[in-house]
C-alpha positions in Angstrom: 70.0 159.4 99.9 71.1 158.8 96.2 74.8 157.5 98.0 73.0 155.1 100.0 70.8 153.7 97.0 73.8 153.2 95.0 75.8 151.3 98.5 72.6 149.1 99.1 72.9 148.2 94.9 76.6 147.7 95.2 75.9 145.3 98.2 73.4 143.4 96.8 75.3 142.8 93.3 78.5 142.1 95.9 76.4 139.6 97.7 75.3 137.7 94.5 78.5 137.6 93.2 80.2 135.8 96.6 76.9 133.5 97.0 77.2 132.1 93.1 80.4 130.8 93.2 80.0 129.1 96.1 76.5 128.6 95.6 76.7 127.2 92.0 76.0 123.7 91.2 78.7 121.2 92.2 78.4 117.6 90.3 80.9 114.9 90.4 82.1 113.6 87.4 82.8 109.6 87.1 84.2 107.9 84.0 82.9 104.6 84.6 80.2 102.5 86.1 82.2 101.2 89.3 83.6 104.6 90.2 79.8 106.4 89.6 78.4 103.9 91.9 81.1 104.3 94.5 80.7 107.7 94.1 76.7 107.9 94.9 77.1 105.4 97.6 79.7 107.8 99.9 78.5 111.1 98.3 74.2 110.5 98.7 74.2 115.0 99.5 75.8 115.1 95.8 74.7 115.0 92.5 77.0 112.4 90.4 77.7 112.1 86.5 78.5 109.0 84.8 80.3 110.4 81.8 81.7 107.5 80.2 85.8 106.9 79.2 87.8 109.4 77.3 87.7 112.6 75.5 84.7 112.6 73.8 82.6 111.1 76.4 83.7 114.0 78.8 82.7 117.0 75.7 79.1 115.5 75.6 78.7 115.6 79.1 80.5 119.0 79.7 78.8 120.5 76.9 75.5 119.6 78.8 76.3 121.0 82.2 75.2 124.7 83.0 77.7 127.6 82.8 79.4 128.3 86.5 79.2 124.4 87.4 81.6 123.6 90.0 83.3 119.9 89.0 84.9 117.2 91.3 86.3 114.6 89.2 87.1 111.4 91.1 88.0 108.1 89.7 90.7 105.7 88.8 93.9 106.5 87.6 97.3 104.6 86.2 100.7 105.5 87.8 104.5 105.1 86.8 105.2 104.2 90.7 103.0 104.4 93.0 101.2 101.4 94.6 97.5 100.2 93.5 95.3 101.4 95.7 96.8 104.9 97.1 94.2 107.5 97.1 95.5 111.0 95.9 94.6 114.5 95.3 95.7 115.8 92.4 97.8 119.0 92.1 98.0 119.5 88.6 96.6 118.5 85.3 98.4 118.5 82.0 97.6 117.2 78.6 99.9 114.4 78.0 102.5 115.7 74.3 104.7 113.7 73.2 107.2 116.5 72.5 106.6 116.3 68.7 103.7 119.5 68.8 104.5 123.7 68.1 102.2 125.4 70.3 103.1 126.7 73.7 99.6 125.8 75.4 99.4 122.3 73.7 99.7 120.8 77.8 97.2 122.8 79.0 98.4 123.0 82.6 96.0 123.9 85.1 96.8 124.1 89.0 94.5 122.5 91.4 96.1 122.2 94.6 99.2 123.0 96.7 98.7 119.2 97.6 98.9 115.9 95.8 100.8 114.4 92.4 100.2 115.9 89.0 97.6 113.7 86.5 98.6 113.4 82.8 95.4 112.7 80.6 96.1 110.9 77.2 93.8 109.6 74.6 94.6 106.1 74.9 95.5 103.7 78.5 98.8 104.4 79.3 101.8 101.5 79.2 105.0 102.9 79.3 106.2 106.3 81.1 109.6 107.9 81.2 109.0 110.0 84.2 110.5 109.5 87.5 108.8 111.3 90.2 105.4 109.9 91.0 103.2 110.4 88.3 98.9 110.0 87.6 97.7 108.8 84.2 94.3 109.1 83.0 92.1 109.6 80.2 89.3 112.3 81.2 90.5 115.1 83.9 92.8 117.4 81.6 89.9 117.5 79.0 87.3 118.5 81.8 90.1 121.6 82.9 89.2 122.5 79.0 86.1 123.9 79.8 87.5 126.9 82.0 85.8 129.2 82.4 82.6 128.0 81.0 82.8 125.0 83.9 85.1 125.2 87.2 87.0 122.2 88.0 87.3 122.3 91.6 89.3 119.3 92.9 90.2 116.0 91.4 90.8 112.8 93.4 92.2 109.4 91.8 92.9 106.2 92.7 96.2 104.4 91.7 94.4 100.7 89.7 97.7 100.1 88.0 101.1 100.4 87.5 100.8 101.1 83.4 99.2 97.6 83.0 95.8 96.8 81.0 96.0 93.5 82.3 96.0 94.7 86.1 93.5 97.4 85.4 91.2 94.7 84.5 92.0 92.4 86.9 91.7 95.4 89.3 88.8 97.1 88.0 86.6 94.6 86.9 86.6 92.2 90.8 83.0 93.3 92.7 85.6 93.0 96.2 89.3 94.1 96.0 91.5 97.0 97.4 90.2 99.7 94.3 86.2 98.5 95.7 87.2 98.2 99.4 85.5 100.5 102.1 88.9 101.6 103.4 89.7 103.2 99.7 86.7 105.1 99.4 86.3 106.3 103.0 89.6 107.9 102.0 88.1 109.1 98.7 85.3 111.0 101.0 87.6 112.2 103.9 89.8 113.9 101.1 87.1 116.0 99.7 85.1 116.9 103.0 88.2 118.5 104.3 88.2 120.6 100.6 85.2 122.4 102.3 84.0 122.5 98.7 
């Protein structure tokens, strides 16, 4: 009798355990006003964050979010080579060094997917890259991978707005009707994260 007890306990914590992570809160997390609104538009069954650009826009709102918070970062991203527009997954995200740093973990690499093109995250908009192979640039994602385990960044999804250019970021970002705004971009933005089976 005592046996069974302690299997129905062992269960029931079992149970908890599987049901929580998948379970958990799952928010997406947009840098700016264009992409948040985007985002609630094609996502209306998820909750969605506007966090703001850059580092320290992403601690306030991380710090903020509840312990075990599954994260979907999607928004727009600059790229060495690949043409404005293209809709990607993102496999990995590093910290972007600039070789001149000591410590080992200074890239903070984190793997997100077997799929997709690896996202640098800087501190400033990117203009120049050295890189060859098809490359992301952004200023948010590797700071929200920070917050492992505290916060669980689940997938990432970015859309190419430049080629390293302020000017065509603008240009890009800024027109209410263009290929970054258009239906076609975002239905692909959806399609790639429904098939996650998040």
């Amino acid at each position: 009798m005592k046996c069974l007890k302690h299997l129905f306990i062992m269960a029931a914590v079992a149970a908890s355990l599987c049901s929580c992570s998948k379970g958990s809160r799952l928010v997406i997390l947009a840098a700016e006003e264009a992409e948040y609104n985007r985002c609630r538009e094609i996502f209306p069954e998820m909750e969605c964050i506007l966090t703001g650009v850059g580092a320290g826009n992403i601690i306030k709102t991380c710090c903020n979010l509840p312990k075990g918070t599954r994260i979907i970062n999607i928004g727009y991203a600059g790229s060495n080579n690949i043409e404005i527009g293209t809709v990607s997954l993102v496999s990995d995200s590093f910290r972007y060094t600039d070789g001149n740093y000591v410590f080992d973990d200074h890239a903070n690499p984190l793997h997100l997917s077997d799929e997709g093109i690896s996202c640098y995250t800087g501190n400033s908009f990117f203009t120049e890259s050295d890189r060859t192979e098809p490359t992301l640039y952004d200023m948010e994602l590797n700071y929200i991978a920070s917050f492992s385990p505290h916060l669980e960044l689940v997938a990432a999804v970015k859309i190419v707005s430049d080629n390293l250019s302020v000017d065509a970021f603008l240009n890009n970002a800024i027109r209410e009707s263009g290929v970054l705004t258009s239906d076609e971009v975002w239905a692909k933005v959806r399609e790639i994260i429904l098939a996650l089976n998040l």
